[in-house]
N, C-alpha and C positions, 0 to 999 in steps of 0.2 A: 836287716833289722839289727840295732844296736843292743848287746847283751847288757841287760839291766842286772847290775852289782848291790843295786840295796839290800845294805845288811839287817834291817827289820826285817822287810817282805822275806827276804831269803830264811832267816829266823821260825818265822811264822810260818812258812811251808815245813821246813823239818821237823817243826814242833806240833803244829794243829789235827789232833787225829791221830797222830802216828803212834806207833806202839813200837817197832823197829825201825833205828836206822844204824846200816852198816855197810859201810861206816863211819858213823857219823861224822868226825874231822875230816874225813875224806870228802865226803859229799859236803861240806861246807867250802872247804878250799877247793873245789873242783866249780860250784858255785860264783863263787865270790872270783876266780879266775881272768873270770869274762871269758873263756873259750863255750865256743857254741857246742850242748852235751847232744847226745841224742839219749831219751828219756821214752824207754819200751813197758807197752802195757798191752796185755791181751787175752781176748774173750771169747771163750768156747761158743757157737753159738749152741746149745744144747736146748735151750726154749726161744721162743717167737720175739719176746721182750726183754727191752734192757728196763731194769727199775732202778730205784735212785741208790741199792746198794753198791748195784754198777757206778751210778753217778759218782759215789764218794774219791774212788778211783779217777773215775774221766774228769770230776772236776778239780784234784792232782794234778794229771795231765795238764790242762789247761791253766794250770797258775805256770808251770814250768813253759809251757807255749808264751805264756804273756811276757816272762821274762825274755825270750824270744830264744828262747832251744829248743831242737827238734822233738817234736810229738809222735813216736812210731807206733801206730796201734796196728796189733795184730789179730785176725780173726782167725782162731783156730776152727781151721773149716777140714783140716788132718787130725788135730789131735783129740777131738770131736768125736771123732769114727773109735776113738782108743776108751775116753772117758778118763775124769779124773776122779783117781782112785781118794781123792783127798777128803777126810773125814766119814768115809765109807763102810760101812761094816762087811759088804758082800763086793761081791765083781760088780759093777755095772752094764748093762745090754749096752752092744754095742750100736752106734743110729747107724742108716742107711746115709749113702752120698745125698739121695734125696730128700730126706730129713732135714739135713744140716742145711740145704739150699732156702728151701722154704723157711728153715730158723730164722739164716741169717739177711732174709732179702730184705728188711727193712733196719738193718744194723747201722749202716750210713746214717741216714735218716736221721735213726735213735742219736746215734753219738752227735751229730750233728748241732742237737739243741743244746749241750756242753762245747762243743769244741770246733775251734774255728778250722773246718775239715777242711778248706781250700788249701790251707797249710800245713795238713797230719800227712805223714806217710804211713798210709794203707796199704796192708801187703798181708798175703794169707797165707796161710804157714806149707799149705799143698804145695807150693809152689817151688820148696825145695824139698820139702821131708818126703814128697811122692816121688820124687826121685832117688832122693838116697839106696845106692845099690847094698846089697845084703854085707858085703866086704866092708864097707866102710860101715853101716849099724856095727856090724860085729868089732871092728875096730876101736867106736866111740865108747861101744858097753864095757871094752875091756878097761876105760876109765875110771868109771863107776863102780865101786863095791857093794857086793849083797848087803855086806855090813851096813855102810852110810843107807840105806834103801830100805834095812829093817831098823835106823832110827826114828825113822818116819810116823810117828805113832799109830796111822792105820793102816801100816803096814805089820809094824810091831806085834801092836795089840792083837792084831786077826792072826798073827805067826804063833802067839802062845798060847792062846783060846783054840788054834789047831784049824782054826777058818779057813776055806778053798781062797788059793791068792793065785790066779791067774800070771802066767810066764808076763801077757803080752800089758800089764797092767807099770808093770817094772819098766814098760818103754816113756812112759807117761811122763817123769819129771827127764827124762833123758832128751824126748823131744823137745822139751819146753826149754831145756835150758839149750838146746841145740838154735832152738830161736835164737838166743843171746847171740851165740857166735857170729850166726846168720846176718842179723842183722847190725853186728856191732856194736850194742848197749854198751851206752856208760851207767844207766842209772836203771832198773826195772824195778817196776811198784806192781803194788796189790793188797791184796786183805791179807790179814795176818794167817790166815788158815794156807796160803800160797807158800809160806816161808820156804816150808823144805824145799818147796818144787826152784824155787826160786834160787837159795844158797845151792842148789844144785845146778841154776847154769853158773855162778859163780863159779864155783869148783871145778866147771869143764873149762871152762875160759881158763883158769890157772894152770890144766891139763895141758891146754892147748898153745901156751906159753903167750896167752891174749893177755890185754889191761883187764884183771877181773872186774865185773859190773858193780856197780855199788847200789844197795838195796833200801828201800823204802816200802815199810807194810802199815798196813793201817786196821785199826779197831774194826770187828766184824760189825755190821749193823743188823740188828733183830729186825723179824716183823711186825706187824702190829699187834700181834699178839703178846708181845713181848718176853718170850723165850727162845726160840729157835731161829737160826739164822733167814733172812728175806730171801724165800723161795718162791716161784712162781706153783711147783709143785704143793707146797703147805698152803697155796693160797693167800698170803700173807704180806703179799708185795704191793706195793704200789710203784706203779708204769709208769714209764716218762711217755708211753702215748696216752693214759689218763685225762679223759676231759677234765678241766678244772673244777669242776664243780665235784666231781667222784674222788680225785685226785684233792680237794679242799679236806670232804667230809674224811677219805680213809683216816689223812693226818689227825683228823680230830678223834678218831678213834683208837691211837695208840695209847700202848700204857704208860701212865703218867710216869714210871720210872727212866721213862726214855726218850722224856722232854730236852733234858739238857745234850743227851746225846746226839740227839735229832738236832740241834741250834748248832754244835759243833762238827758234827759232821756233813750235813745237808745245806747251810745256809751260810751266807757273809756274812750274816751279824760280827762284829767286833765282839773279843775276846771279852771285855772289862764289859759290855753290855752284857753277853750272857752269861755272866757272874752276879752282874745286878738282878736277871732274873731268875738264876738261882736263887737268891738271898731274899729274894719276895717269896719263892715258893718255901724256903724253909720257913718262913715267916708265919706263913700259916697263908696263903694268896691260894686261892682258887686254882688247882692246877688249868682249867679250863678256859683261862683269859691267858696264859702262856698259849695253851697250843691255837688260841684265835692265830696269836703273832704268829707260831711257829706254821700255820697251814697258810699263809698269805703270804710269807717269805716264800718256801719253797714251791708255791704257787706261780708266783710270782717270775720266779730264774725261772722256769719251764713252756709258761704261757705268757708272762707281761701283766706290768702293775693294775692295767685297766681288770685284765678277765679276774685276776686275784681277789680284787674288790668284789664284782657282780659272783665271783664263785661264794665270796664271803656273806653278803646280800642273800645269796639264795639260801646258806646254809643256816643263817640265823630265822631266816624265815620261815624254812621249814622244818626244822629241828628245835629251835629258842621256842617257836610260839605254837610248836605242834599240827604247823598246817600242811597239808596234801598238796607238793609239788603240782606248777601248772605243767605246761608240756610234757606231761608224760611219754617216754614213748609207746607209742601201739603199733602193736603185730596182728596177723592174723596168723592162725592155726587152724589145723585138722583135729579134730573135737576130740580123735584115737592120739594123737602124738602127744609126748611123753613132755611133763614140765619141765624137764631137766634138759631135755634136746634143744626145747626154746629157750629158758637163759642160754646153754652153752652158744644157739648162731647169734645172738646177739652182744655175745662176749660181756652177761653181768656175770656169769660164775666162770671159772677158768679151767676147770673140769667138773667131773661126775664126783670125785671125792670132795672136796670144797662145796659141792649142793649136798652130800652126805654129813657135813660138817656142817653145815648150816643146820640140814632138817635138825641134827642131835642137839646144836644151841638152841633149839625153838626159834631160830630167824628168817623165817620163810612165812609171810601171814600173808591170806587174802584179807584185803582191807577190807570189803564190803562183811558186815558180821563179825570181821577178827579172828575168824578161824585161822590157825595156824597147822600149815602142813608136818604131814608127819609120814606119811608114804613115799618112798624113796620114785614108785612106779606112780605118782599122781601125773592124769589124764589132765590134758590144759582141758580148760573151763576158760568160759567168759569172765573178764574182772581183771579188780588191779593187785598187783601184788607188792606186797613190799619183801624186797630181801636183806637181809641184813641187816644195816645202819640208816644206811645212805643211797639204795638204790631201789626205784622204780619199775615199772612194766606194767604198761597195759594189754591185757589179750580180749583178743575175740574170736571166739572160735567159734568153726562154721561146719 
């Protein structure tokens, strides 16, 4: 495949989203080259789902794939078992080998709906860092300074505050950037919270008398909550496995400060378009007819234009006009088992804290009467419930 030189497109990637690029003239002239880069990006599997904060990333990846240079994703399925220390106030537990298996078994998969995987080179970081003998760790750390490692702000932070900071947590940006080497980056992206970890495989590659990688980080994306970063832990995410209909309503339940964010990071729309809907929403426009567009667009990249629409159909239907969704789904239940245990196997809440953060929003109501739950320990009963916004469940219990 022919390396595509367009200096808009090319433009438009270093600029859309980004927060750092370094460095920049470099990565433009390395660009504009025509030499085929290879462009590395990689994900812990640390939970089950990739959500579309991931996506911002993989859909990066994939504009530098269409240009037609190498896509190297990497699943950290080694550095997994270490934890990233990044943005952390404490150590993090470390997961079991078996953990990470069952995180990452449908990671393909996920990325797949972004990125044309027939063409990414997949490769998991075990595959060399499990072998690294103790002589060579110790060799590569003696590159690395405590100092550069307590710039790290949560490293920092937790060193003057007196916080327990774990020896084996310091391996963390060392392995990552040890990726770099491994696999030969010219270019590694990620979220702007990556940076350290990231100017740290720089730094080894220059150690190591390599071309150092040139970097590309990108605006964190919040949850729908609109403060804290898109965690599957906070609850706050939304899946790229998301039926569309769930994945429709979540977007329509962001806060409206993180419309524009959401059309810039999530979706194709053109730049001078979502400007224009900016300048409606300053206008005084109903933030609510932006995020119709905005849940149809990224409805749309994940399931196709057709399901977008019927996801859109169902949501004005049942939300616009106050009507009780048809197919609900129905379970049966043992009349002793716990409400929480049946959302959790049906995957409508994503843990026990998230159905705890729900009861505390009042968002947990049995529709028949309106009662809304308030017992953390409420016994399934017969009936529908609604949780949240946007989600259903019929029980029957027996």
């Amino acid at each position: 495949m022919k390396i595509n030189t367009d200096p808009k497109i090319i433009d438009e990637i270093l600029t859309r989203g980004v927060e750092n690029a370094i460095v920049l003239e470099s990565l433009r002239a390395k660009l504009l080259s025509g030499k085929r880069l290879r462009v590395k990006f990689g994900i812990d599997p640390t939970s089950s789902d990739l959500h579309i904060g991931h996506g911002v990333a993989l859909r990066k990846l994939r504009a530098f794939q269409d240009l037609g240079h190498t896509a190297v994703l990497i699943i950290g399925d080694f550095t997994a078992m270490i934890g990233d220390p990044t943005g952390k106030s404490k150590t993090r537990p470390i997961l079991s080998e078996k953990d990470i298996k069952i995180n990452m078994k449908d990671y393909i998969k996920q990325a797949s709906l972004i990125l044309d995987i027939k063409k990414v080179e997949v490769v998991y970081n075990s595959k060399w860092l499990k072998k690294l003998p103790f002589s060579e760790i110790y060799r590569l750390s003696g590159l690395i300074s405590v100092n550069q490692m307590l710039q790290g702000n949560y490293f920092g932070n937790r060193f003057k505050e007196g916080q327990h900071i774990s020896m084996h947590e310091f391996f963390y940006p060392l392995m990552q950037a040890y990726d770099s080497v491994e696999v030969k980056a010219d270019i590694e992206i990620g979220g702007s919270d990556q940076l350290f970890n990231i100017l740290t495989g720089r730094n080894l590659m220059e150690k190591l008398k390599l071309e150092p990688q040139d970097i590309m980080t990108f605006s964190i994306l919040e949850g729908t909550g609109g403060k804290e970063k898109m965690s599957k832990s906070l609850g706050n995410y939304i899946s790229l496995k998301d039926d569309p209909s769930s994945m429709f309503g979540k977007v329509m339940s962001i806060n409206d400060s993180l419309i524009i964010k959401y059309f810039t990071l999530c979706t194709n729309k053109k730049i001078i378009e979502i400007e224009e809907i900016e300048k409606k929403l300053n206008d005084g426009e109903n933030p609510r007819n932006a995020k119709v567009v905005l849940a149809e667009e990224i409805v749309s990249l994940y399931h196709g234009i057709n399901s977008a629409k019927k996801a859109k159909e169902h949501f004005e239907a049942t939300f616009s006009k106050k009507e009780i969704p048809e197919n609900i789904p129905e379970v049966t239940a043992l009349a002793n088992e716990l409400l929480s245990e049946i959302l959790l196997k049906q995957n409508i809440i994503s843990s026990k804290s998230d159905f705890a953060r729900l009861i505390k929003e009042g968002a947990v109501t049995e529709l028949e009467g309106g009662r809304k739950i308030t017992d953390l320990k409420e016994s399934a009963k017969s009936g529908t419930y609604k949780i949240g916004k946007h989600r259903f469940i019929k029980i029957v219990a027996r």
